[in-house]
C-alpha positions in Angstrom: -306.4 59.6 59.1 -308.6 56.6 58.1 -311.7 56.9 56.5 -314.5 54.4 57.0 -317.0 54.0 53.9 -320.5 51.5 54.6 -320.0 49.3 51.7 -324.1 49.7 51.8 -326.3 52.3 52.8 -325.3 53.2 57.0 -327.9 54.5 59.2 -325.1 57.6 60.2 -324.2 58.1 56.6 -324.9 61.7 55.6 -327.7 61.7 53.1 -329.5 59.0 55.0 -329.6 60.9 58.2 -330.6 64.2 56.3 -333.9 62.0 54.8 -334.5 60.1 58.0 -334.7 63.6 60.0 -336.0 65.7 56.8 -339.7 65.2 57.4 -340.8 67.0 60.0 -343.4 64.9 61.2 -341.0 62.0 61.7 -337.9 63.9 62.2 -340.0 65.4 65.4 -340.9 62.1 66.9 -337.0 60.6 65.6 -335.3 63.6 67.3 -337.1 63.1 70.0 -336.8 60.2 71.3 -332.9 60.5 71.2 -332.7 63.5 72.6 -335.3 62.6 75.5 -333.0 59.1 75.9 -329.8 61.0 75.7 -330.9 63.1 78.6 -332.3 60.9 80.5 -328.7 59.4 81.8 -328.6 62.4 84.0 -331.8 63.4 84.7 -332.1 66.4 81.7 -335.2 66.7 80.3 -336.8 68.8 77.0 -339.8 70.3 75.6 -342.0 69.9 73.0 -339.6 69.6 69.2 -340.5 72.5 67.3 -338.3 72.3 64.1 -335.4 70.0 62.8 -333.2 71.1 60.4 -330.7 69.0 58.2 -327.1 70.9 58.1 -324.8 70.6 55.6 -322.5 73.3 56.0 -318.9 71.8 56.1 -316.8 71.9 53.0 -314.6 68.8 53.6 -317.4 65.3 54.4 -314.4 63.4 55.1 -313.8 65.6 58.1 -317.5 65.5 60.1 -320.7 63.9 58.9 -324.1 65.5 59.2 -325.5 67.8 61.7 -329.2 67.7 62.8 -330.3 71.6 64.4 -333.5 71.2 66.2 -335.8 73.4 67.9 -337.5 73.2 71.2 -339.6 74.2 73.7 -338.7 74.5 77.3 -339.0 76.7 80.2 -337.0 79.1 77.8 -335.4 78.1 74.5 -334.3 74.9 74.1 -331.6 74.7 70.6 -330.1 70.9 70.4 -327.4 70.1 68.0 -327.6 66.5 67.0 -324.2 65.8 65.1 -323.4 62.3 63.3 -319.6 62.1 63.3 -318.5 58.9 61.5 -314.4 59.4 61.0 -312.3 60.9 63.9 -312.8 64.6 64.4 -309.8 66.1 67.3 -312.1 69.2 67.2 -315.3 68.3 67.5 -315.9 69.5 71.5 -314.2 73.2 70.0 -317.1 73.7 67.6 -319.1 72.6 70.4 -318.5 75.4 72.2 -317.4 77.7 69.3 -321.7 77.2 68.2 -322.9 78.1 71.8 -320.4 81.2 72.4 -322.7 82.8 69.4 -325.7 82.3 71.7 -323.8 82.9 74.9 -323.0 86.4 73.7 -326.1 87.6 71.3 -327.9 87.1 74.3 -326.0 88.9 76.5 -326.6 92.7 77.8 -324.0 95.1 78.7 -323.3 95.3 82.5 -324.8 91.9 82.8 -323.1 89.9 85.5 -321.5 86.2 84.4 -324.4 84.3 86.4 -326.8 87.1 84.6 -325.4 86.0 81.0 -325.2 82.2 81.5 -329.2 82.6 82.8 -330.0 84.4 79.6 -328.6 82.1 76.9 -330.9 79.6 75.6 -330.5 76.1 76.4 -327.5 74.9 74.2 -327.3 70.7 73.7 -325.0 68.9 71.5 -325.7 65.3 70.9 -322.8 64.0 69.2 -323.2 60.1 67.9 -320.0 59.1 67.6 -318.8 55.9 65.6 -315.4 56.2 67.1 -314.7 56.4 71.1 -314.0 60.2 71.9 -312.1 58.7 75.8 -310.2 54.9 76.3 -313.4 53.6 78.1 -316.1 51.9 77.7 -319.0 54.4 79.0 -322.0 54.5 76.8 -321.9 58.5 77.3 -319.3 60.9 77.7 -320.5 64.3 79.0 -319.3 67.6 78.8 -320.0 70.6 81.1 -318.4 74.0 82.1 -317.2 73.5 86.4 -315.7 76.2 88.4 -312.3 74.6 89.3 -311.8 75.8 92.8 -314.5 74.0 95.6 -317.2 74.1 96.2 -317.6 72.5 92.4 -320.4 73.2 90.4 -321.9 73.7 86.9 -320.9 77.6 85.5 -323.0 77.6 82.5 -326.0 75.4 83.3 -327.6 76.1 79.9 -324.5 74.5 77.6 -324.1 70.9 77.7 -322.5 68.1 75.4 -323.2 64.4 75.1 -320.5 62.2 73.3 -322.1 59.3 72.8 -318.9 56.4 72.0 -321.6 54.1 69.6 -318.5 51.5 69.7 -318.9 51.3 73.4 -322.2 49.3 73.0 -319.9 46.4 72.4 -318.4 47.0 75.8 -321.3 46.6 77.6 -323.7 44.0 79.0 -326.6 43.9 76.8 -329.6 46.2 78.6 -332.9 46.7 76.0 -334.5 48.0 78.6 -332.8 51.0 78.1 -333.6 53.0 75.3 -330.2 54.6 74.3 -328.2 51.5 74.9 -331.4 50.1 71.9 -330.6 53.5 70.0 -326.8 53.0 69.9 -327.0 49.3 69.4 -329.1 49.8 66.3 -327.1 52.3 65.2 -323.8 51.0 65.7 -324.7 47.4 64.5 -326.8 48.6 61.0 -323.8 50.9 60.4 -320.7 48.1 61.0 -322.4 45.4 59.9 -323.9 46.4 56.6 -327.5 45.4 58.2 -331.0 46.9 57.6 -332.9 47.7 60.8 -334.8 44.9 60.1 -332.6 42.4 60.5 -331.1 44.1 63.6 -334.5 44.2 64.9 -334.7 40.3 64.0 -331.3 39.7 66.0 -333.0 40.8 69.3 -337.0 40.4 70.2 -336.4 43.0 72.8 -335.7 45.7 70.2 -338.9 44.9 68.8 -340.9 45.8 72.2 -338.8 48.8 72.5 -339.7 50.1 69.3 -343.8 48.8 70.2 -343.0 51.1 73.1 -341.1 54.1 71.6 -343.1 55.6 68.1 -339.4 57.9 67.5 -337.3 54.9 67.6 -340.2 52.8 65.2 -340.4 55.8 63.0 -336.7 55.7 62.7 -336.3 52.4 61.6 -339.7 52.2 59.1 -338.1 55.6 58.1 -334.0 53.8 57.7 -335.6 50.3 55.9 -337.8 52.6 54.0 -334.3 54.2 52.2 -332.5 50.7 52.3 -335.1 49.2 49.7 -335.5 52.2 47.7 -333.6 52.1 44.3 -334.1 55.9 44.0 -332.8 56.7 47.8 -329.8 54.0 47.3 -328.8 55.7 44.2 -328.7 58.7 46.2 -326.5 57.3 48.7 -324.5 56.0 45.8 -323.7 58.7 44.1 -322.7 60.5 47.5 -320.3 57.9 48.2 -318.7 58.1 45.1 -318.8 62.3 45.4 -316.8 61.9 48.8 -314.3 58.5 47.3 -314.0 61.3 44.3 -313.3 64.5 46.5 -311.2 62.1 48.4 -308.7 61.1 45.6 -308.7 65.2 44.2 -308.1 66.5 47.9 -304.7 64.0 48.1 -303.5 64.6 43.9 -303.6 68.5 44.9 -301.4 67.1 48.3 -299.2 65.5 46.1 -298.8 67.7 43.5 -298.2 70.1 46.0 -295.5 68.0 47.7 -293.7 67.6 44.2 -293.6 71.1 43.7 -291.9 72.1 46.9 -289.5 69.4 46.1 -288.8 70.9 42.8 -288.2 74.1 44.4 -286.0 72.8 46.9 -283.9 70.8 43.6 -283.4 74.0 42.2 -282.1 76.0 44.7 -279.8 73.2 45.8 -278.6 73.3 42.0 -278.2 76.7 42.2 -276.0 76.2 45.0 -273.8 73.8 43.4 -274.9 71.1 45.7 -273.7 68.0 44.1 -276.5 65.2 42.2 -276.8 62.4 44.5 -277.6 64.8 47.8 -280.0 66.2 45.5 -281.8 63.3 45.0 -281.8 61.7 48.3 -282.8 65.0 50.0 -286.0 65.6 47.4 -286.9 62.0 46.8 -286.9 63.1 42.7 -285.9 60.8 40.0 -282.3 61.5 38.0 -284.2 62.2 34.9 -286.1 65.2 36.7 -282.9 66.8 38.1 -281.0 66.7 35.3 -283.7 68.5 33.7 -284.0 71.2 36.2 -280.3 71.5 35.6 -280.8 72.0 31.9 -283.3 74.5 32.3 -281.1 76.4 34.8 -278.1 76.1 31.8 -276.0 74.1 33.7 -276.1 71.2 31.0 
């Protein structure tokens, strides 16, 4: 799998994310202004944000980036899931629905009915900003809901839904900033490619700057992004991550190949051990001469 790495600080990169969303008087109007332009591409709406709450609960950052929870009002419980995903992830819709099972079944009686327990769960929404395209198109957002598969076709679950949001598939598209997740994504995808602050991006298109006039989430967001871009402290930070993940990165593949050289030792030895002759040795293990003639010594066969 390839990695990508911002050679500067990325608007999805983990720690800037987590800082963006981290104050809760930004991270309320941030959060929701994506979620509220997210929804609106079919009609979805949300109550007031409660509570956002940086995640960082993976063990491996080159697998998934970083996951915003937030908290919401609604005509019952609204829980939204914002998730950054920067590298490729084949199981990202699983965990979707791996996270909303929990609430699917804590809120669940016994002798309740299916329609009873889908009506009981809280809303569930994962927003997942994607900086790869999750389908081969070029639609802005991809989403996701549970259908009965016989006619007539209709929603099973109506409280679970996911939006995969393919960033890339900005590029795809005729420009439209009158539209405030096409501005959202462009921002996004653009700042995060191109090594750009939001400021310049903002500078690249006037209309961005009326959105943002018009949107105080969006504006918050990018004061919040250029705010981390000039910092020395807050580029360190993202520094120092950066090299944590290259760092993790180079440790996770010496333990693969050490790994691979030790089952290839293995294999030498029992093939010695079997009387199998040098060369096959060596062209079955991929091991130099030197190290098979010294597993041979070791075994006495000198």
């Amino acid at each position: 799998m390839t990695h990508f790495y911002a050679d500067v600080m990325s608007p999805l990169a983990d720690p800037v994310i987590s800082g963006i969303f981290a104050n809760v008087e930004v991270a309320g109007k941030a959060a929701d202004s994506l979620i509220r332009n997210t929804l609106a591409t079919d009609g979805e709406i949300i109550g007031k944000i409660l509570k956002v709450t940086p995640q960082d609960n993976n063990s491996d950052p080159l697998v998934r980036g970083c996951r915003i929870d937030v908290d919401a009002e609604y005509t019952k419980k609204v829980e939204a899931l914002i998730e950054v995903q920067v590298n490729p992830d084949p199981t990202i819709l699983q965990r979707n629905l791996f996270g909303a099972s929990y609430k699917f079944v804590n809120t669940s009686r016994k002798g309740d009915s299916h329609r009873e327990m889908a009506e009981n769960m809280p809303k569930v929404i994962s927003i997942n900003l994607l900086a790869y395209k999750i389908r081969p198109n070029s639609e802005l957002v991809q989403p996701v809901k549970i259908l009965y598969t016989k006619p007539p076709q209709e929603v099973a679950i109506n409280n679970f839904m996911v939006y995969n949001i393919q960033l890339p598939a900005v590029l795809d598209m005729p420009p439209n900033f009158e539209d405030g997740l096409y501005c959202w994504c462009y921002t996004l995808y653009t700042a995060h490619t191109q090594g750009k602050t939001i400021e310049e991006v903002l500078k690249m298109h006037p209309e961005l700057k009326t959105f943002a006039r018009a949107d105080e989430g969006y504006q918050q967001f990018c004061e919040r992004f250029d705010y981390f871009s000039a910092s020395p402290t807050e580029r360190k930070k993202y520094s120092d991550w950066q090299q944590s993940m290259m760092q993790y990165a180079g440790e996770m593949q010496g333990a693969r190949d050490e790994g691979e050289r030790l089952k290839a030792l293995k294999i030498a030895t029992n093939l010695l051990t079997l009387g199998i002759p040098i060369d096959n040795i060596i062209q079955a293990t991929e091991l130099p001469l030197e190290t098979i003639l010294s597993l041979k010594a070791n075994l006495g066969g000198a």
